[in-house]
C-alpha positions in Angstrom: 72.8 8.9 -70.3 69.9 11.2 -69.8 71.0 14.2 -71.7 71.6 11.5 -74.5 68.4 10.1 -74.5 66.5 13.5 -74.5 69.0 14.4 -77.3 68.0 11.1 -79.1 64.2 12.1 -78.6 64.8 15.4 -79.6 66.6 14.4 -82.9 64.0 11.8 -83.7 61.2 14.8 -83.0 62.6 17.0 -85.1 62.9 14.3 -88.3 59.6 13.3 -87.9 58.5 17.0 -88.0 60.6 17.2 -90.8 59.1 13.9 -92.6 55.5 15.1 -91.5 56.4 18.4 -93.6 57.9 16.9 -96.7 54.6 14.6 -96.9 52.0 17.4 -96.7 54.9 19.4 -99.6 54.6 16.4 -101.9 50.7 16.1 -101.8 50.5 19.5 -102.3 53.3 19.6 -105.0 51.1 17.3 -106.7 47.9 18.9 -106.4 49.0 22.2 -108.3 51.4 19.7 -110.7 48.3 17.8 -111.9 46.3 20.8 -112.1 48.9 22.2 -114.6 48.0 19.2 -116.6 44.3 18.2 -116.5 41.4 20.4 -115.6 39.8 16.7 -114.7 38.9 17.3 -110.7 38.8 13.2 -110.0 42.0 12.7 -112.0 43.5 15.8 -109.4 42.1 14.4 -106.2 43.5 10.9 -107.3 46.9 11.8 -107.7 46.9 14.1 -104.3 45.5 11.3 -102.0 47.7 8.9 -104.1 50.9 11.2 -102.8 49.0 12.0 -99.2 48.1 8.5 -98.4 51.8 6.8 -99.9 54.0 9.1 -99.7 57.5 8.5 -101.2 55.9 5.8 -102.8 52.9 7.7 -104.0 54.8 10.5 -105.3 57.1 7.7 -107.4 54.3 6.7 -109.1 52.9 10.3 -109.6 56.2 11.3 -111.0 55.4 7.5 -113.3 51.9 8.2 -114.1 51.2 12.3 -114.6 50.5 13.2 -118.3 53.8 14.3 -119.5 52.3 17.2 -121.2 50.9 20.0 -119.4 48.0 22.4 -121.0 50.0 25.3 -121.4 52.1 22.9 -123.7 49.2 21.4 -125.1 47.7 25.2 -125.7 51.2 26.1 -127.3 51.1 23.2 -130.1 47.6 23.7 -131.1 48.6 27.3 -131.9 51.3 25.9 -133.9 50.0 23.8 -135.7 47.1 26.7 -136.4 50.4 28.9 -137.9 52.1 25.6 -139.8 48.2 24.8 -141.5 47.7 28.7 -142.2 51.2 28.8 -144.2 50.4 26.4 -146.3 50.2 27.4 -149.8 46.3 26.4 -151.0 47.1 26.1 -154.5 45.1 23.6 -156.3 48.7 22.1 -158.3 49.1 21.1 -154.1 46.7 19.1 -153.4 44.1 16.9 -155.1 40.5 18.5 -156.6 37.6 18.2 -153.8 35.5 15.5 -154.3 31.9 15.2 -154.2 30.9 11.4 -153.9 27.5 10.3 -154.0 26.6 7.1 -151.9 23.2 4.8 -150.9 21.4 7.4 -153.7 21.9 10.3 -152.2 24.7 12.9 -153.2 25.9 16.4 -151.5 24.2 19.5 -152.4 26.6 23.0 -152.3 24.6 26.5 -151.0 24.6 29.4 -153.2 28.4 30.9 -152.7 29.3 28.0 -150.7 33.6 27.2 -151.3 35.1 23.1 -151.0 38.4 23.5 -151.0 41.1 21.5 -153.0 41.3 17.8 -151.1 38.2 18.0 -148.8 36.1 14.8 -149.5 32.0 15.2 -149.2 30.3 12.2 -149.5 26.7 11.6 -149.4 23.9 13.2 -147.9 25.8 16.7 -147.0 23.7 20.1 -147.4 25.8 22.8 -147.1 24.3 25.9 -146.4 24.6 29.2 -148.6 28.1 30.9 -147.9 29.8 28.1 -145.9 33.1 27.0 -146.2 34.9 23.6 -145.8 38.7 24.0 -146.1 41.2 21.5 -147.0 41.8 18.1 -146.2 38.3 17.8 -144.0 36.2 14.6 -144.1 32.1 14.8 -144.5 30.8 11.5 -144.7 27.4 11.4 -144.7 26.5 8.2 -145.3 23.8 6.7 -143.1 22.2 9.6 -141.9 22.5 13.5 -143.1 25.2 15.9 -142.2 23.5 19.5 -142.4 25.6 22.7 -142.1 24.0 25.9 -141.8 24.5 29.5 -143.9 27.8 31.1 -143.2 29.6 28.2 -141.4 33.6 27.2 -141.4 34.8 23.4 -141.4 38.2 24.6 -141.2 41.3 22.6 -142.3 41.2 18.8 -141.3 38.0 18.0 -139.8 36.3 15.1 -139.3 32.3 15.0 -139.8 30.5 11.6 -139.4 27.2 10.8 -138.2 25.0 7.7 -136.6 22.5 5.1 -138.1 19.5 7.5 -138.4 21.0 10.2 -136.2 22.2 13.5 -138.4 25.0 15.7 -137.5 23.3 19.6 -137.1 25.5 22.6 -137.3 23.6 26.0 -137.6 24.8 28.7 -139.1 28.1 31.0 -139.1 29.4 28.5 -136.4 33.3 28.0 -136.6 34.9 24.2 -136.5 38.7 24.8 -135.7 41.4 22.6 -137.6 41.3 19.0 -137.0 38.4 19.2 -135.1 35.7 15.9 -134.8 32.0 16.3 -134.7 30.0 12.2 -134.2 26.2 12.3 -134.8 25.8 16.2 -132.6 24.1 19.1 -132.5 25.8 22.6 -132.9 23.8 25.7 -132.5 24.1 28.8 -134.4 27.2 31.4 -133.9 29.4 28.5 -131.7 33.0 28.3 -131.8 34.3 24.3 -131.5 38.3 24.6 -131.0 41.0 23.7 -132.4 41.3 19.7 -132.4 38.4 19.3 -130.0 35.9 16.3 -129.7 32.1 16.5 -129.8 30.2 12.7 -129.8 27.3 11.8 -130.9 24.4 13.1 -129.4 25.9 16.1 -127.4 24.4 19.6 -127.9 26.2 22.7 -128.0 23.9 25.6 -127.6 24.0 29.1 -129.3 26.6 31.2 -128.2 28.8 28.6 -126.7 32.5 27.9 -126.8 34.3 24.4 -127.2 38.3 25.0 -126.2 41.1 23.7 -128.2 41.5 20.2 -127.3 38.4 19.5 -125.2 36.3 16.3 -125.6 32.5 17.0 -125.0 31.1 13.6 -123.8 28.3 11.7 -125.8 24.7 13.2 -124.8 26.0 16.0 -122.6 23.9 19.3 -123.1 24.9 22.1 -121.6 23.0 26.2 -121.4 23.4 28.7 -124.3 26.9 30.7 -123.9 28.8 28.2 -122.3 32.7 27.7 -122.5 33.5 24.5 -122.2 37.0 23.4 -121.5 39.0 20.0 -120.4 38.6 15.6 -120.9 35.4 15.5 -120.3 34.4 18.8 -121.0 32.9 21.0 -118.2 31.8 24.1 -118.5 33.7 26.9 -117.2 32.1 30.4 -117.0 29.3 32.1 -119.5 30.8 33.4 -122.9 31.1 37.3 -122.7 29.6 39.4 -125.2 32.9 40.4 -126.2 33.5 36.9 -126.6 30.8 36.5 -128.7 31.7 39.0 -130.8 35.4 39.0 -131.2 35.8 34.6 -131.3 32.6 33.5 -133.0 31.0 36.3 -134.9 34.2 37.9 -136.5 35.8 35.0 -137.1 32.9 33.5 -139.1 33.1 36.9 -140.8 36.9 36.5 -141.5 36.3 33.0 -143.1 33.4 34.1 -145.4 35.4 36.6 -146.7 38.7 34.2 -146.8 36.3 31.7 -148.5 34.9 34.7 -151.3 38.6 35.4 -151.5 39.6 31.2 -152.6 36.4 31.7 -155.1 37.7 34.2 -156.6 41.2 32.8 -157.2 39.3 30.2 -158.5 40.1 27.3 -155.9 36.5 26.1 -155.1 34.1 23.9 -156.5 31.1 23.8 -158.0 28.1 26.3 -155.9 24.4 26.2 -156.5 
């Protein structure tokens, strides 16, 4: 019976060792899972303990609860959807005239070389700087307060601009707003780059020189330094911008959409400019 019983002890050793390992693989499974979908550190350290502390059952309702998209996928359909909205055809027989709407008194005012595309609405108190572009479909409602964007600036394709009781929405100049993009009652500073489909609320302030990634959600009232790249729900910053960054993401491509904007003047796709 001895040889059993050390056999028995040795067996039960063994699948304990074996459960001990599979525990620590699972928390640490889900740490690099959920880092592969959120760059939020809480939301990591939840779902790790969650699988450390429960186990099996922790790693069930991991496997229940973990966003189902992860931000390589989430990368992948913004660019996507950047290709489908850049082979659209602008013409104006697609899409409606823009309209410039006037409301509580005061009506936009257009820069000298300024372009509104076909179907973008401005309505309100918007002052659009000389040589800025807002491209189709985008939303300026400036009803309650003034929406100000500066000299050379891009609202690019499906934007969303609204403001607060007495609080304006500031953009400086030759600052690019990616597609589908939403800016509440915030400040942008000159030459920044908001991403594609990214979130900035109402009193945040993006210094000069900074990055906002595709998809990122800058919190109300944040404020973060000059050249920052800010990434992730809630945005945090990352690193600084480089100076190749600067040049290559915010000062080119401000350059590429004054010239795509002359070139929609020219075909005669814009409204009127002062």
């Amino acid at each position: 019976m001895e040889p059993l019983g050390r056999g028995i002890t040795v067996v039960l050793a063994l699948a304990a060792a074996f459960a001990a390992a599979a525990w620590v693989a699972g928390a640490i499974w889900a740490h690099y899972d959920i880092g592969r979908r959120t760059q939020d550190l809480y939301v990591r350290m939840f779902a790790t303990l969650m699988v450390l502390l429960l186990g099996p059952i922790g790693a069930v309702l991991y496997l229940i609860l973990r966003p189902r998209e992860t931000l390589d996928d989430a990368y992948l359909r913004a660019l996507q959807e950047e290709v489908l909205l850049r082979d659209m055809d602008p013409s104006p027989t697609d899409g409606a005239a823009p309209s410039l709407l006037s409301i509580n008194g005061r009506a936009p005012t257009i820069g000298r070389g300024a372009f509104v595309a076909p179907g973008a609405k401005l309505i309100g108190d918007v002052r659009l700087g000389d040589g800025a572009s807002v491209w189709y479909n985008t939303v300026i409602r400036a009803d309650i307060a003034p929406v100000i964007i500066g000299a050379g600036t891009n609202i690019q394709d499906g934007c969303v601009l609204h403001v607060d009781p007495g609080v304006a929405l500031r953009i400086g100049a030759d600052v690019t707003v990616g597609h589908m993009a939403v800016l509440h009652a915030c400040t942008i500073e000159d030459e920044s780059l908001i991403g594609i489909q990214s979130t900035v609320l109402s009193g945040a302030h993006v210094r000069r020189h900074s990055v906002v990634g595709a998809a990122a959600l800058v919190p109300e009232n944040k404020e973060f330094p000059e050249r920052s790249l800010l990434v992730g729900v809630p945005a945090r910053p990352m690193r600084e911008v480089s100076e190749q960054e600067i040049q290559h993401l915010i000062i080119e491509r401000a350059a590429e959409y004054r010239a795509l904007a002359a070139d929609e003047s020219d075909a005669g796709h814009n409204t009127a400019a002062g």
